[in-house]
N, C-alpha and C positions, 0 to 999 in steps of 0.2 A: 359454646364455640361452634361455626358453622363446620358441616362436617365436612366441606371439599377443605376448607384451608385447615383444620386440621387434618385430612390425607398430604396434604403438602407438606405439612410440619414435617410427618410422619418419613418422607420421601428425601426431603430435602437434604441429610447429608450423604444421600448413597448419590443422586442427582450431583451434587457440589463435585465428591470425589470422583463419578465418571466425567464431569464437565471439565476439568482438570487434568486427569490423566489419562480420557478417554478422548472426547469431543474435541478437544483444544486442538492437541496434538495432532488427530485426522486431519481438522483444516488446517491446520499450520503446516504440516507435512504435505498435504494436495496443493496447499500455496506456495509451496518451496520446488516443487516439481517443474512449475515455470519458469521457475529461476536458474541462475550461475550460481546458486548459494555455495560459499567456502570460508571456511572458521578464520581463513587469515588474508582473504580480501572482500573490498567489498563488494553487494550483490549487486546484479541488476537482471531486470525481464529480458528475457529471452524467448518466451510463447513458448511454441513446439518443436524448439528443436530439439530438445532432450528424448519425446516423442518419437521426433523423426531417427535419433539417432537409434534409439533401443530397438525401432521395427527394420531401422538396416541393420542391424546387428546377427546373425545366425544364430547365437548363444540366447539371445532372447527369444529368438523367434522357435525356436528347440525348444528350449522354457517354458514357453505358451503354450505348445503342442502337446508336452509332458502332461504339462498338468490338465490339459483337456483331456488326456487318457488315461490319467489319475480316475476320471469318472466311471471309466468302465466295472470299478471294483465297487460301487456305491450298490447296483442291483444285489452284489453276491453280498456286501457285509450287512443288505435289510433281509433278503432272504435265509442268510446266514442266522443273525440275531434272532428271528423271529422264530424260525426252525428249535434254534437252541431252548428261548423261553417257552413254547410250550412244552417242549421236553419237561423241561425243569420245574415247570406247573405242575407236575405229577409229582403225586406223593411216593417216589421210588426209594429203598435203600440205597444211604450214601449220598442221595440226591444236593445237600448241603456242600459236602465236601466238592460235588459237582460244578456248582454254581462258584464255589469261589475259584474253583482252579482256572475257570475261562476269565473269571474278574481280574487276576492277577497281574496279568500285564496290560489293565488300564490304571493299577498305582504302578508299574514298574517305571524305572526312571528308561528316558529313552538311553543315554549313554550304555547300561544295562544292558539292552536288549540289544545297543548295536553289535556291542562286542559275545554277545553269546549268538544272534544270528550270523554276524562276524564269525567263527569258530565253525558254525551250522553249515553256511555259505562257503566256507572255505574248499577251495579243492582234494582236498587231503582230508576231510571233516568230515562231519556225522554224515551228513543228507547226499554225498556220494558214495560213503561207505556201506548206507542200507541200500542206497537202489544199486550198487554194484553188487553186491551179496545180495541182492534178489535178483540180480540179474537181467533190471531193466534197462541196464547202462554198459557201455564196453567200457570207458575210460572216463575219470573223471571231467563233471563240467564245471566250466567258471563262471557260475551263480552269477558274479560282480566283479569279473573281467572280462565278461564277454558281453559287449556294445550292443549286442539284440537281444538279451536276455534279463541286462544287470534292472533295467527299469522295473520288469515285471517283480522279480526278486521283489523288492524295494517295496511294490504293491501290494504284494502277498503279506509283507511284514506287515506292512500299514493294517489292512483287514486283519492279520492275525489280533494287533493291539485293540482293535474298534470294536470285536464283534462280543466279547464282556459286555462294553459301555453301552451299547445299543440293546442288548439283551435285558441288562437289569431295567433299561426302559419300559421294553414290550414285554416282559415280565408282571410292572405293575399296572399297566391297563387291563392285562390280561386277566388279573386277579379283580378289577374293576369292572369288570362283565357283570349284568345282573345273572346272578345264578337261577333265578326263576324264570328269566325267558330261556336259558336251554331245559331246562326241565318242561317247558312249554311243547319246545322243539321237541324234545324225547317223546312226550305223549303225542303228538301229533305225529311220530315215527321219521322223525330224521336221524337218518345217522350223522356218525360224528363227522366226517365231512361233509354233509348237507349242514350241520352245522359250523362248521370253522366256517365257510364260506358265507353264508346267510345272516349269520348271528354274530360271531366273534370280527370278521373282518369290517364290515359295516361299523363296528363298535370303535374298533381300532385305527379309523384313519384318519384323525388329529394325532396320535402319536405317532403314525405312518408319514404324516406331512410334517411332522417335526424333526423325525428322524433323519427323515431322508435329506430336508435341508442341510441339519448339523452334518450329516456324512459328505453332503456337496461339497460343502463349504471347508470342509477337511479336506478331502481330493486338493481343490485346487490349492489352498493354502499347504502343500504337501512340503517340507523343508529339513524337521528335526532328522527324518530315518535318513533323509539323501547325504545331508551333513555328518552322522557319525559312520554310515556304511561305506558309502564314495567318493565324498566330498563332490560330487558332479560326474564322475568322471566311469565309468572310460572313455575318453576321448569325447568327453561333454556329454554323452548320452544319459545322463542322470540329471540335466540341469531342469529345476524344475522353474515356475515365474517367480517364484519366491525367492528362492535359491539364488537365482541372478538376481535377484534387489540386494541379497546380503554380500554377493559375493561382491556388486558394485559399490555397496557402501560401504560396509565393514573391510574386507580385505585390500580395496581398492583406494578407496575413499571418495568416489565419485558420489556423492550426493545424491546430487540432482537426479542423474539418472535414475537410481536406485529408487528415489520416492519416484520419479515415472513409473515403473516397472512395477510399484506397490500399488498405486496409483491403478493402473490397467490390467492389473488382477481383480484389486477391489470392486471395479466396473465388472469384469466378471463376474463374481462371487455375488453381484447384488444382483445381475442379468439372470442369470440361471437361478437362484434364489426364488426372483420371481415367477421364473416359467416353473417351478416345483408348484409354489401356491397354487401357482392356476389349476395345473395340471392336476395334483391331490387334495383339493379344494374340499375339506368337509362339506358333507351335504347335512344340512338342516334337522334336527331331528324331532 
């Protein structure tokens, strides 16, 4: 048998079930965005005024904004991760017990975490209770009633769950180091940061450029934590572009709009996407 049409053989029913439950759905969903689509009339084109409507909209346009500064947490959770797994690459006492305790809350379910950051976040909660008994606080703050604060909250939670999942990444590149070119390094008398910099990071920037994607593309698709912490709110200041697509679909039942609103994330999500590639571009080696 030729060997391209059997890798096809081989491909063909994960290809079928994304075609299906993946591919369809995207363009059927992007085609419904131009429409009047409603389960109990019938449709017709309308272009862009679903468009037009979601960027006059404030709540959208709040949404968009959100989640473009959803981004700013993407440097700290690769920085973060990365920090963590070389740690962990060392053979310390305990070091196991280490590594699962950061993994945890990437199987935790989110509802989980909303209600124990819920608790954490509270006024009356843990995280006012230590910084008032240290004494960095007079009176409690409201984590996620206070309209300039609740988003970051929210961020913080996000990087709290990401930075396991990204660790146990950079973790195994990390372990994929040839150990004979820093033994090279050693005799040639680099220290260890002449080597993490020369040797380890040059190694590491396909999983750098993969990471960083996945974390992008999480920023902007940010939804699960806004939904069990705020539902949006205070005063919309949690709405993120996701968020309004669910809130117009699902709670609403505005359709249309909602796959707009998915629609001009996902144009995001593949924009930026791109400009990652370019910018953390493996070099040849």
């Amino acid at each position: 048998m030729n060997r391209n049409l059997a890798a096809w053989l081989f491909l063909a029913p994960a290809l079928t079930l994304l075609a299906v439950f993946s591919f369809w759905p995207v363009a059927f969903g992007s085609l419904l965005a131009f429409t009047d689509y409603s389960l109990i009339r019938e449709t017709h084109w309308v272009g862009l005024d679903n468009f037009r409507y979601i960027f006059d909209n404030e709540m959208f346009v709040t949404g968009l904004k959100n989640s473009l500064l959803f981004l700013l947490m993407v440097p700290f959770v690769q920085i973060g991760a990365l920090s963590l797994a070389v740690l962990v690459n060392n053979k310390l006492p305990g070091i196991r017990y280490f590594r699962a305790a950061f993994y945890v809350p990437v199987v935790t379910t989110v509802s989980v975490v909303g209600i124990m950051w819920g608790f954490m976040f509270h006024e009356q909660g843990t995280l006012n209770y230590v910084l008032q008994t240290l004494q960095l606080i007079n009176a409690p703050v409201g984590w996620l009633s206070n309209d300039t604060i609740a988003l970051f909250a929210i961020m913080f939670v996000t990087l709290w769950r990401g930075l396991g999942w990204y660790m146990v990444m950079y973790l195994a590149a990390l372990q994929a180091v040839p150990a004979d070119m820093q033994e090279a390094a050693i005799l040639d008398g680099a220290n260890r940061w002449q080597r993490f910099w020369k040797i380890t990071v040059p190694m590491l920037r396909p999983t750098i450029m993969v990471c960083s994607i996945l974390s992008v593309l999480a920023a902007l698709k940010a939804y699960q934590e806004v939904d069990v912490l705020t539902q949006g709110g205070p005063m919309n200041s949690t709405f993120t572009g996701l968020y309004y697509a669910y809130d117009q679909g699902l709670k609403h039942l505005k359709l249309p709009r909602a796959l707009a609103a998915s629609f001009v994330v996902s144009i995001f999500c593949v924009g930026i996407a791109l400009l990652c590639l370019r910018w953390i571009k493996p070099k040849h080696r």
